[in-house]
C-alpha positions as CSV (number, residue, x, y, z in Angstrom):
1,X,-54.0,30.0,31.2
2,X,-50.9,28.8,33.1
3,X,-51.9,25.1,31.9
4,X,-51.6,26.5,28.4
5,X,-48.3,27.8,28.6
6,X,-46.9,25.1,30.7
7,X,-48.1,23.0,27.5
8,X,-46.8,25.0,24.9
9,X,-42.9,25.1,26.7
10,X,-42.9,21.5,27.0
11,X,-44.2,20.8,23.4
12,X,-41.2,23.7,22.8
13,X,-38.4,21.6,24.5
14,X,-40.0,18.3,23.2
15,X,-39.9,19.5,19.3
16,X,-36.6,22.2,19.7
17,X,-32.8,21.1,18.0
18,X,-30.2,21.7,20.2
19,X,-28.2,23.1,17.9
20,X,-24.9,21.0,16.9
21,X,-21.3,21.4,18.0
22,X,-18.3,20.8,16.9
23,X,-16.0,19.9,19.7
24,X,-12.7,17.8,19.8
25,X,-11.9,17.9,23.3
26,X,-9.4,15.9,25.6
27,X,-11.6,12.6,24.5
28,X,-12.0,13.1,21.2
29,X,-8.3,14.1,20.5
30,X,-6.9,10.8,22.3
31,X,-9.8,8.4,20.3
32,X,-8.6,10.2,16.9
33,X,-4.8,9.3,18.0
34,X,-5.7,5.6,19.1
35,X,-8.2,4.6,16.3
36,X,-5.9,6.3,13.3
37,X,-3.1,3.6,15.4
38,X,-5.7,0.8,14.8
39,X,-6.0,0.6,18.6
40,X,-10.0,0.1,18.1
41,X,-11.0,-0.9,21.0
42,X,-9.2,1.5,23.4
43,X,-10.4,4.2,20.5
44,X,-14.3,3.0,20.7
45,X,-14.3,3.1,24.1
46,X,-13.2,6.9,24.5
47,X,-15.8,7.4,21.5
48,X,-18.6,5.9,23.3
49,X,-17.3,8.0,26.3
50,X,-17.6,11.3,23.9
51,X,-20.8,10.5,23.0
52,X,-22.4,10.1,26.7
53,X,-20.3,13.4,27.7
54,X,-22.2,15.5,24.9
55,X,-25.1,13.7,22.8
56,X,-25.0,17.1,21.1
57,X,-20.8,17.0,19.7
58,X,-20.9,15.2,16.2
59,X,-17.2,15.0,16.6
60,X,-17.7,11.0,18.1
61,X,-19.9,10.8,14.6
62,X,-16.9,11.5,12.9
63,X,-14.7,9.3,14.3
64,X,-17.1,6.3,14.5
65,X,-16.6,6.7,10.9
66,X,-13.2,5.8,10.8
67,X,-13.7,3.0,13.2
68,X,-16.4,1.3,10.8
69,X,-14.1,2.1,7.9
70,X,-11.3,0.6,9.0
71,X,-12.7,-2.1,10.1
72,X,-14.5,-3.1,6.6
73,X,-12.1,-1.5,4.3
74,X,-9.3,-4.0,5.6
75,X,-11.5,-7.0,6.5
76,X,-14.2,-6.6,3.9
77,X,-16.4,-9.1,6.4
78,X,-20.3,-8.7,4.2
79,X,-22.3,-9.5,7.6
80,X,-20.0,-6.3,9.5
81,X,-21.0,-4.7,6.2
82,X,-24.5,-5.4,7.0
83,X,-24.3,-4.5,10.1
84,X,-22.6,-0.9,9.8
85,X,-24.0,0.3,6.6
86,X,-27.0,1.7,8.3
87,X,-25.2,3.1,10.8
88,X,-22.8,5.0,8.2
89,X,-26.4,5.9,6.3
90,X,-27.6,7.5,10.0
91,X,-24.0,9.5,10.7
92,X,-24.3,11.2,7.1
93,X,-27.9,12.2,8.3
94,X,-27.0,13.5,11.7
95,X,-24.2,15.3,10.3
96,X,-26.8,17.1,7.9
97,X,-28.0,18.3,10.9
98,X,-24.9,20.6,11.7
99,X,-24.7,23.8,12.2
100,X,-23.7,25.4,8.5
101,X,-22.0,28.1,9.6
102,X,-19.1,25.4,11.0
103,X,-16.3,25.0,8.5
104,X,-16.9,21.2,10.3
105,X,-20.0,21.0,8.8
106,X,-19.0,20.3,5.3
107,X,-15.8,18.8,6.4
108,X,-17.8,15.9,8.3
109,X,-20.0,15.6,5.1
110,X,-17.0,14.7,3.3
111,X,-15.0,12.4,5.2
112,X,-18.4,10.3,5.7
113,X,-19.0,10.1,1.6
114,X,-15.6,9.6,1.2
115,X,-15.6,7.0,3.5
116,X,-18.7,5.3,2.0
117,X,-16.6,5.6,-1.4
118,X,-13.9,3.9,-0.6
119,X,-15.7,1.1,1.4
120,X,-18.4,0.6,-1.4
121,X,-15.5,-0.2,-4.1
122,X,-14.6,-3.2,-1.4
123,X,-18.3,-4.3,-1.7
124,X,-18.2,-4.2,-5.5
125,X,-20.8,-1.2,-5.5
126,X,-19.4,0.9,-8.2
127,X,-22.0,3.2,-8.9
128,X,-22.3,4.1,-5.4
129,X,-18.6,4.5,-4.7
130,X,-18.9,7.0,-7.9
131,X,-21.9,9.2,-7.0
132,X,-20.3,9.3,-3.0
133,X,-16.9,10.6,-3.7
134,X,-18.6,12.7,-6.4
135,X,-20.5,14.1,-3.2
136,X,-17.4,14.0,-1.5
137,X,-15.6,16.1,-3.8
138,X,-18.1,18.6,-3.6
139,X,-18.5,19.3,-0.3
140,X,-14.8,19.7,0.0
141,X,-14.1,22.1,-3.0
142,X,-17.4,24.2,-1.6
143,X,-15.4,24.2,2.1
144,X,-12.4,25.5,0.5
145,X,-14.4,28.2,-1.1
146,X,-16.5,28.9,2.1
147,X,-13.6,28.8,4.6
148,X,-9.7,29.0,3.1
149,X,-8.3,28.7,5.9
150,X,-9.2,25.7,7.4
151,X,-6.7,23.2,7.2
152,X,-8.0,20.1,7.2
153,X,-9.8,20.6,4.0
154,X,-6.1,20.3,2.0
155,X,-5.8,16.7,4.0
156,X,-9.2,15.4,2.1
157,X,-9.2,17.6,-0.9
158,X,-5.7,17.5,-2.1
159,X,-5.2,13.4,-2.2
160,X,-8.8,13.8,-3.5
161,X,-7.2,15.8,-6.3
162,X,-4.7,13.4,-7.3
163,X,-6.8,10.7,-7.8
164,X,-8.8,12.8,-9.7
165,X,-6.1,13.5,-12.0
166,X,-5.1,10.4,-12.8
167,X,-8.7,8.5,-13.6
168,X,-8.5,5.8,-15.9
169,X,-9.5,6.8,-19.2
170,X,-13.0,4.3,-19.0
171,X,-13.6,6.8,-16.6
172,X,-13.0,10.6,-17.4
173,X,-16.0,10.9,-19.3
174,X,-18.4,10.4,-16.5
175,X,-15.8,12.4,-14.6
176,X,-16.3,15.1,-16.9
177,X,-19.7,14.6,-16.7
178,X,-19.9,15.4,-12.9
179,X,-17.3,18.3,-13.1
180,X,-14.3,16.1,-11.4
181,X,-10.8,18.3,-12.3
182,X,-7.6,17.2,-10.6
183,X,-4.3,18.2,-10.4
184,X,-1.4,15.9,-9.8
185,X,1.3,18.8,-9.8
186,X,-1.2,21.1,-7.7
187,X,-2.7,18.6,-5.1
188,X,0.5,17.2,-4.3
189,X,1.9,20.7,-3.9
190,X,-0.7,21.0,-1.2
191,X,-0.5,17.8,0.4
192,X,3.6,18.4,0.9
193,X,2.7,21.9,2.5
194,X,0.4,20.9,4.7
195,X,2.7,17.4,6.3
196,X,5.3,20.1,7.2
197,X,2.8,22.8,8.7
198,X,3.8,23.7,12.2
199,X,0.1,24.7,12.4
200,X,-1.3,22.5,15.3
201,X,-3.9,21.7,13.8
202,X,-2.1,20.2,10.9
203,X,-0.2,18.6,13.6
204,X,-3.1,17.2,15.3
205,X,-4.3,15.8,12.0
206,X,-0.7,14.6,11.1
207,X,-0.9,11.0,11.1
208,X,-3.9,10.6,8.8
209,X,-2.2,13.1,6.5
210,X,1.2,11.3,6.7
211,X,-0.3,7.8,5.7
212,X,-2.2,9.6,2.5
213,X,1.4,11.4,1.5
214,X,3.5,8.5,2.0
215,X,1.0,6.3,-0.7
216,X,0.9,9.8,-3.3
217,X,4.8,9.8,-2.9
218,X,5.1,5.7,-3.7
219,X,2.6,5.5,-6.4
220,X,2.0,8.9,-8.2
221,X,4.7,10.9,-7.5
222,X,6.9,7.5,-8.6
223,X,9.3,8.5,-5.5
224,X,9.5,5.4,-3.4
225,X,13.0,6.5,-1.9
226,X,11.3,10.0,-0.7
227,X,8.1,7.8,1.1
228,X,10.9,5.7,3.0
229,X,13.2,8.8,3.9
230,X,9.7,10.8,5.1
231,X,8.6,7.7,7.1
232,X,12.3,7.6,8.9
233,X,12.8,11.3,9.0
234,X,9.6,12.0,10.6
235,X,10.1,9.2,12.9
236,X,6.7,7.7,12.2
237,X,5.8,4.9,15.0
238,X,5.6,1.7,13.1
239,X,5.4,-0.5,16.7
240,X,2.8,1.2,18.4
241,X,1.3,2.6,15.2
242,X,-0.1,-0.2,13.5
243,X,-1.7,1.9,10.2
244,X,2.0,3.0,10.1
245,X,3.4,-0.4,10.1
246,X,1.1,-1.9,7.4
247,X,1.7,1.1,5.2
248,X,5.6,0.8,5.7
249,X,5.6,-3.0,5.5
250,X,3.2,-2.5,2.1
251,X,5.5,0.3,0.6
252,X,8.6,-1.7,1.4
253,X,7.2,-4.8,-0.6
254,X,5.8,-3.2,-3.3
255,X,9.5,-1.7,-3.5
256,X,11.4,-5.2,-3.2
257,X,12.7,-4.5,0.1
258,X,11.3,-7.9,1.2
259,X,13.5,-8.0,4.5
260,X,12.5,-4.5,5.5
261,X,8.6,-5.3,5.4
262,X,9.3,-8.8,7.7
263,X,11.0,-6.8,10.0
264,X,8.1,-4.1,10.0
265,X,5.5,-6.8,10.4
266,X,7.3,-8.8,12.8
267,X,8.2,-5.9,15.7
268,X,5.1,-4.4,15.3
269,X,3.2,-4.2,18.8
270,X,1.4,-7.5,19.8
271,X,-0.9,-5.8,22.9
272,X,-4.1,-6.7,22.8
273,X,-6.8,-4.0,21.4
274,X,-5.4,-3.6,17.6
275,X,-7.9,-4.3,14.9
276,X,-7.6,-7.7,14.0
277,X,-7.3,-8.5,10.0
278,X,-5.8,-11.3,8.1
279,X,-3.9,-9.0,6.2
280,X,-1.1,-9.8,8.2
281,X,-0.9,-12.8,7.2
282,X,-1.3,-11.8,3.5
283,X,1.7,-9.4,3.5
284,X,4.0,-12.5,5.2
285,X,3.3,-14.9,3.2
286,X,4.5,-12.2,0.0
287,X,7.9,-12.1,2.4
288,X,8.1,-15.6,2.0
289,X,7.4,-16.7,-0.9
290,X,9.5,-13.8,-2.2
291,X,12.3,-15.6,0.0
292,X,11.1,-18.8,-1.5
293,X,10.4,-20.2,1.9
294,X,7.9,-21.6,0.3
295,X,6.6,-24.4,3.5
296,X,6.3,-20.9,5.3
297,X,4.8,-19.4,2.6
298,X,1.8,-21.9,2.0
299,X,1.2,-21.6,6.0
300,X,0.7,-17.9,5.8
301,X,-1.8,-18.3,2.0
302,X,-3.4,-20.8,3.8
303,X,-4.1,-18.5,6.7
304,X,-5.2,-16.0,5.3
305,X,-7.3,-17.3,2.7
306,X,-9.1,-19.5,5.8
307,X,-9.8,-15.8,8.0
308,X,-10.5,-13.8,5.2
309,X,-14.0,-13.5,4.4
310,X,-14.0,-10.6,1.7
311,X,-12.7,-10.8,-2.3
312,X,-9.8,-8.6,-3.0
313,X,-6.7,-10.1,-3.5
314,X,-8.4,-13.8,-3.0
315,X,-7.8,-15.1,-6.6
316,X,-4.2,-13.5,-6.7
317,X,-3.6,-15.3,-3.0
318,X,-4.9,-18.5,-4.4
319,X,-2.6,-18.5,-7.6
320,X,0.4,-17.7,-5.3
321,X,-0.8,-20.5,-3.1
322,X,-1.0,-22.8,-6.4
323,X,2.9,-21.4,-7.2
324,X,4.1,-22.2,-4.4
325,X,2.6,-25.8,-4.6
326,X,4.0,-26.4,-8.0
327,X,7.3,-25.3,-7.2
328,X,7.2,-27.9,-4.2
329,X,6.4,-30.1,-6.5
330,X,2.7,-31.3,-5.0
331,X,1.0,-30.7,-7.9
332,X,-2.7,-32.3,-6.4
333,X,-2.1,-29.2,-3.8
334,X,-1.4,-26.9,-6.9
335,X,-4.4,-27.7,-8.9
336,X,-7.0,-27.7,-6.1
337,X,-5.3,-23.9,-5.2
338,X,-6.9,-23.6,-9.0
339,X,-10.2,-24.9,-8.4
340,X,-10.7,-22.8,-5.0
341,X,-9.3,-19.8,-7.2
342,X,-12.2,-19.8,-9.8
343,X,-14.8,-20.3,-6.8
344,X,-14.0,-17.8,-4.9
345,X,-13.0,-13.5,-4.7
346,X,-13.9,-11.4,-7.8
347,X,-11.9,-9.9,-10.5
348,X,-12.3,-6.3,-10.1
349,X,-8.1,-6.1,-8.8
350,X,-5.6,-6.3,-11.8
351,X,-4.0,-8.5,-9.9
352,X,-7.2,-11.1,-9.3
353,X,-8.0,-10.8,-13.5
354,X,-4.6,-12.0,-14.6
355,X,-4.4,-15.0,-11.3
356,X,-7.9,-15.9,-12.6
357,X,-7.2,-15.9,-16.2
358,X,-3.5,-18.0,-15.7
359,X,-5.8,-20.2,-13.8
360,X,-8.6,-20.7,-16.9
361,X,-5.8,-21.1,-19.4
362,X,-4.8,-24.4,-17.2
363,X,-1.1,-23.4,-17.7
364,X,1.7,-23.2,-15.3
365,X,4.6,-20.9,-15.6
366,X,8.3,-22.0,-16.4
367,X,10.2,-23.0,-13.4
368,X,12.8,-21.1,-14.1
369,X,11.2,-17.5,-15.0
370,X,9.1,-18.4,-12.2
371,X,11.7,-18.2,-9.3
372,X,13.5,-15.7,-11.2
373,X,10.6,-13.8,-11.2
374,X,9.9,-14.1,-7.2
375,X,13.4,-13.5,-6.3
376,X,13.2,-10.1,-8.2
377,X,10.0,-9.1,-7.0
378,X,11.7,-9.7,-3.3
379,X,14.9,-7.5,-4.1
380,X,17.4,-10.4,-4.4
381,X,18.5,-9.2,-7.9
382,X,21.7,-11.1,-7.8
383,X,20.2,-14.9,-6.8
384,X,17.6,-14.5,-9.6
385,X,20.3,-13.4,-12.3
386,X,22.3,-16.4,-11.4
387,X,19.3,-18.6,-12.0
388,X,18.7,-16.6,-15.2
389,X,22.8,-17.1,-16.1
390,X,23.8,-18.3,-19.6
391,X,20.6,-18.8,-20.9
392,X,19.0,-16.8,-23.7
393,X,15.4,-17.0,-25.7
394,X,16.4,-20.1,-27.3
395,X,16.0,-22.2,-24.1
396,X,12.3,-21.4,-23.8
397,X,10.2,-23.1,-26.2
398,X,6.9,-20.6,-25.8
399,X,6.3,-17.4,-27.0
400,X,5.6,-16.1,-23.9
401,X,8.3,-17.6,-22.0
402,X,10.9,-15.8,-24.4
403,X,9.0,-13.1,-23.9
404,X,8.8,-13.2,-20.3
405,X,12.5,-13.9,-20.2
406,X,13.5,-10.8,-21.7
407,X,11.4,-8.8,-19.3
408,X,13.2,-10.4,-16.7
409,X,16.3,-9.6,-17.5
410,X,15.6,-6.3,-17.8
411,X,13.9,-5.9,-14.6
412,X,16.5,-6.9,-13.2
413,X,19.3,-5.2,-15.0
414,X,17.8,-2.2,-14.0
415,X,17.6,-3.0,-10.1
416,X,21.2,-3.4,-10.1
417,X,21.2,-0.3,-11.9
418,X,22.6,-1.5,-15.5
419,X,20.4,1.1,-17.1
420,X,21.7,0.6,-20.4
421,X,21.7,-2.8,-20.3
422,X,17.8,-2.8,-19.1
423,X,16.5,-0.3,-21.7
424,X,17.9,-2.4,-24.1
425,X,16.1,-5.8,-22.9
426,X,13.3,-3.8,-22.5
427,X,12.9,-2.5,-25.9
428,X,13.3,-6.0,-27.0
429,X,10.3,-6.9,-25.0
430,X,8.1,-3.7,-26.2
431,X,9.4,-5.1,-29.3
432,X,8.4,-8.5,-29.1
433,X,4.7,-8.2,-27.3
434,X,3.3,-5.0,-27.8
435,X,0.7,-7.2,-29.1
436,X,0.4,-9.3,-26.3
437,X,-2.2,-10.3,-23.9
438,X,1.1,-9.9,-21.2
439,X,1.9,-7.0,-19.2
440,X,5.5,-7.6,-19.8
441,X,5.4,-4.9,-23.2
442,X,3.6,-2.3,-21.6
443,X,5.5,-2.5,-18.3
444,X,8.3,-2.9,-19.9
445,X,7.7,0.9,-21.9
446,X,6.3,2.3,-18.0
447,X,9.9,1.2,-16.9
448,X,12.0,2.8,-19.7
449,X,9.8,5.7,-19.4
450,X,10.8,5.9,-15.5
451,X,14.7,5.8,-16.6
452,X,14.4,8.6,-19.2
453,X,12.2,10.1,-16.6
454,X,15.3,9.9,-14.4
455,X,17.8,11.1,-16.8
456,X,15.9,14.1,-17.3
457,X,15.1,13.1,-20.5
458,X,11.1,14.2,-20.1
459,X,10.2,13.7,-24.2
460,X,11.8,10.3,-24.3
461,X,10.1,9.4,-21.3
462,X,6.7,10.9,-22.0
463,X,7.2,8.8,-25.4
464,X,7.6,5.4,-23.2
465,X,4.9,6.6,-20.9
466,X,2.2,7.5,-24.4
467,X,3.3,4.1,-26.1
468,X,2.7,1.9,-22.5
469,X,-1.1,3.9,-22.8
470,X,-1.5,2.6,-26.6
471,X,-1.1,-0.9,-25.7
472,X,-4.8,-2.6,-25.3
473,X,-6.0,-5.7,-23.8
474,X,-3.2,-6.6,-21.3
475,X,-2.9,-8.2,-17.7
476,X,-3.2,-5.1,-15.2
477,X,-3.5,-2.5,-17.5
478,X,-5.8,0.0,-15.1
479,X,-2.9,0.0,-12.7
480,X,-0.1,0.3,-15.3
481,X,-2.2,3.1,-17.7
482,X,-2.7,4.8,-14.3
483,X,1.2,4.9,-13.5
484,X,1.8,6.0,-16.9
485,X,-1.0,8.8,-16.9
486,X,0.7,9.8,-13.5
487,X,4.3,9.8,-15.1
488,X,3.2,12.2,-18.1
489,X,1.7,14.6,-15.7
490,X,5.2,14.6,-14.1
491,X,6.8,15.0,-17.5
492,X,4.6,18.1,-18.3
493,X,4.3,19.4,-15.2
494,X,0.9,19.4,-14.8
């Protein structure tokens, strides 16, 4: 008899759950700060220090997440995807073994099918990305419902939200499909309440939520100069921070502040410990070839096209590369740039379709518009004006080149703020190659939408924005359609 029960407690403990916690202690709370700093291996040590403290706290799950996603989100490396797909397959699976009753349990759920989303668009896995952020989505929205006031559900559901919002059109119908509803008006209304919450635990979570507010500001929200004035006000650490200082140096870029980003990328901590990535390199050599350095420029291309071992962005580097050849004037160096371009990276980026379809087309573009172009793109307005001075269509023998030239012009007219001036060149361009296989027409009606937009002028600008939409078949047209879509939702206030 005593055998018997002796047998039956230990098949009990053999075949029992311990039941799951949720538990972000002292080591959790310093991994989550050092790993959402890019400081990976200080952060996967404390993890694996978590994890021998409690084998039962799926807290070190979650933030082995953000390790693995980090790491092939910015490096894209297939044999690291190989490696950690399983083990992202496994976390989604322990964290179904949570305990329900947890506002952490969907929470978890989400941030691991989000992070499968986001890395499975890197990998080119579209269907997957959809039916995980899909998954995502709906763990979050059936949080919200189960437990209002848990915080960190607006950090994941309101950028969520956004995106949602603004789908490409190719895309809404399957959206539909699934029940996917955004908000741009609402969801960044809730992402702005919750980065100035004195809660602590919106505190705690403050840097993730800070780097997903700074990018809705920038790109949906068109409000580049609030993203730069929340990043100083808020004093975010862009040395020691390394997410912080990739996002700033990016935002500052992608806004022509071209000495800004160096110095960003330049200060930024050089201790050892910070996830590696070539993306450095990528963002420098944009500072230099905006600068036209180009000797510089070709040795940061080259570098990063030698380290980098995913696709994104690898057919747009090479046709910078090849640019920055031509303008040197080696054009052996420029046309092998070409060659390597149509080998290698994909074309799911707007940016790597138009660099692969220049390259097909075996044209180069005008000197001229060229450096103007780069200067502009950098911020220095004036130096590519005076390349542009005295000259009008007539000194461009190409369709496109007159029509790039008035594009040009009015990009920069309106950096230096010559609003008339710029609406009027851009008209000319809307004008001119609405019919175009160019982006220069439908940018060009995105732009003068932005200036109405400014004015306060919301019909005239919601006009721009619906006539940049109609235009079909054009060089980065998700991106564009997407800034326009964003812009009428602004207008309406949706």
């Amino acid at each position: 008899m005593k055998k018997s029960l002796l047998l039956c407690f230990i098949l009990v403990s053999l075949f029992a759950r311990a039941e799951k916690v949720y538990d972000f202690n002292v080591t959790c709370q310093q991994a989550y700060h050092d790993i959402t700093s890019l400081k990976l291996t200080s952060g996967q040590q404390l993890v694996t220090q978590a994890k021998q403290q409690n084998k039962d706290n799926l807290v070190p799950d979650l933030l082995q997440g953000y390790i693995d996603f980090f790491v092939l989100f910015f490096n894209e490396d297939p044999d690291e995807y190989q490696a950690r797909r399983p083990q992202m397959e496994n976390r989604i699976s322990r964290f179904e073994e949570g305990t329900e009753s947890s506002p952490y349990y969907n929470y978890c759920l989400a941030v691991g099918y989000l992070q499968k989303a986001m890395v499975a668009v890197k990998f080119n896995e579209r269907f997957t990305a959809f039916m995980a952020f899909r998954k995502a989505f709906s763990y979050i929205k059936d949080n919200r419902k189960a437990f209002p006031g848990f915080l960190p559900n607006t950090m994941i559901y309101a950028p969520m939200q956004v995106v949602v919002g603004v789908i490409p059109d190719g895309y809404k119908g399957i959206a539909g499909l699934f029940g996917l509803k955004g908000s741009v008006k609402e969801g960044m209304k809730q992402m702005q309440g919750f980065v100035n919450s004195n809660d602590p635990t919106a505190k705690f979570f403050f840097n993730e939520a800070a780097f997903y507010y700074c990018y809705l500001l920038f790109y949906i929200q068109n409000e580049p100069q609030q993203a730069f004035q929340f990043i100083k006000q808020n004093k975010l650490d862009v040395v020691n921070n390394h997410l912080f200082a990739y996002m700033t140096a990016n935002l500052a870029l992608n806004n022509k502040q071209t000495d800004y980003a160096e110095s960003i990328i330049r200060n930024r901590s050089s201790a050892t410990g910070y996830l590696e990535t070539p993306v450095w390199d990528y963002e420098m050599a944009f500072v230099k070839i905006h600068q036209l350095q180009l000797p510089e420029a070709i040795y940061y291309f080259e570098r990063f096209l030698h380290h980098f071992k995913g696709n994104f962005y690898v057919k747009d580097a090479y046709q910078k590369l090849s640019w920055c050849y031509y303008l040197h004037g080696d054009m052996a160096a420029a046309e092998n740039a070409r060659k390597l371009l149509l080998k290698r990276g994909n074309t799911l980026s707007d940016a790597d379709k138009q660099a692969n379809r220049e390259a097909k087309s075996g044209e180069y573009p005008n000197v001229t518009l060229l450096k103007a172009r780069l200067l502009n793109d950098g911020g220095y307005n004036t130096a590519a004006l005076n390349i542009l001075a005295g000259k009008t269509i007539k000194d461009f023998a190409k369709p496109e080149e007159k029509l790039e030239f008035n594009y040009r012009l009015a990009r920069i007219y309106d950096e230096l703020g010559r609003d008339s001036d710029a609406i009027q060149a851009y008209n000319a361009t809307i004008k001119m190659g609405e019919n175009s296989k160019e982006y220069y027409a439908a940018r060009a009606a995105w732009q003068t939408g932005i200036l109405y937009e400014q004015a306060g002028r919301r019909e005239m600008a919601i006009s721009y924005y619906q006539k940049c939409l109609s235009m079909k078949d054009h060089d980065y047209k998700d991106a564009i359609d997407q800034k326009a879509k964003a812009g009428i939702a602004r207008c309406k206030g949706q």
